[in-house]
C-alpha positions as CSV (number, residue, x, y, z in Angstrom):
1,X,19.1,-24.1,-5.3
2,X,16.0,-23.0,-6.6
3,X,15.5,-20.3,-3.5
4,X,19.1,-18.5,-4.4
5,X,18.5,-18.3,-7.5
6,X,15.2,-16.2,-7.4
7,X,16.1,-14.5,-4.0
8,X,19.5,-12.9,-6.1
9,X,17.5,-12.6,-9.5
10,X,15.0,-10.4,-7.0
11,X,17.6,-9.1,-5.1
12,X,19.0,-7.5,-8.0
13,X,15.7,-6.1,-9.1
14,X,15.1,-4.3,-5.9
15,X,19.0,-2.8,-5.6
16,X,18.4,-1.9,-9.2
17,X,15.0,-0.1,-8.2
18,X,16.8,1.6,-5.2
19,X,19.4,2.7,-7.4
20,X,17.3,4.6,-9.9
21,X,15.2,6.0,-7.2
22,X,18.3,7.8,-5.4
23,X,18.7,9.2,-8.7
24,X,15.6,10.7,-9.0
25,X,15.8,12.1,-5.6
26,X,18.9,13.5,-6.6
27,X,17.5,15.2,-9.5
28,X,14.6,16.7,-7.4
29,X,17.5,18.2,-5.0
30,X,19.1,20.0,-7.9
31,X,16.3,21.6,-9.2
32,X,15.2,22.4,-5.7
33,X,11.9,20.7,-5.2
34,X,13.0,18.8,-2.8
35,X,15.0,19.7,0.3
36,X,18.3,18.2,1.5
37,X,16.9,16.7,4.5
38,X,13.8,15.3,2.8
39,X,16.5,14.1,0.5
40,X,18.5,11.9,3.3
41,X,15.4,10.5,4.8
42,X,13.8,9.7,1.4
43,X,17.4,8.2,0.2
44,X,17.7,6.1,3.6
45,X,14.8,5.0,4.2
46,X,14.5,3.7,0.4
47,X,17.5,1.8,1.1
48,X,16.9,0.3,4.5
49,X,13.4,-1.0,3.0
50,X,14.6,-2.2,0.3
51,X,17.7,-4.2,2.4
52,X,14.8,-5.6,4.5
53,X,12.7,-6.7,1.8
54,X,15.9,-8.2,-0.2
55,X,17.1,-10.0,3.6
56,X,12.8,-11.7,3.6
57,X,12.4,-13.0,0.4
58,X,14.4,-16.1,0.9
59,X,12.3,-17.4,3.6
60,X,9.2,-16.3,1.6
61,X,10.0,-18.2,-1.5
62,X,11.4,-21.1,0.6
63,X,7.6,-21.2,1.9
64,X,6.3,-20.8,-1.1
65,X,8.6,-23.8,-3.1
66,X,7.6,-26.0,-0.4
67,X,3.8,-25.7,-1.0
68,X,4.8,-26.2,-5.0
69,X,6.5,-29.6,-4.2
């Protein structure tokens, strides 16, 4: 019970991160510092990191409440 409830809590923290990040990329493609393409590859690849990091953390925090208790 324990592992959801941190591995959503943390979830949410990284979507929310991700989030705000696209939105400064998209603010840097309006004023033109940054390029469409850098754009797509920063926006994805922000994403799919932050999908893989969100898919680990359950089976790191499992690990880690099994050395607790």
């Amino acid at each position: 019970m324990e592992v959801i409830l941190t591995s959503v809590f943390s979830a949410i923290i990284i979507f929310i991160t991700i989030f705000f990040m696209i939105k400064v990329f998209l603010i840097g493609y309006k004023r033109n510092e940054i390029s469409f393409r850098k754009f797509i590859i920063f926006s994805t690849s922000s994403i799919v990191i932050g999908v893989i990091v969100a898919s680990v953390l359950p089976f790191g925090y499992q690990k880690i409440f099994y050395y607790i208790y």
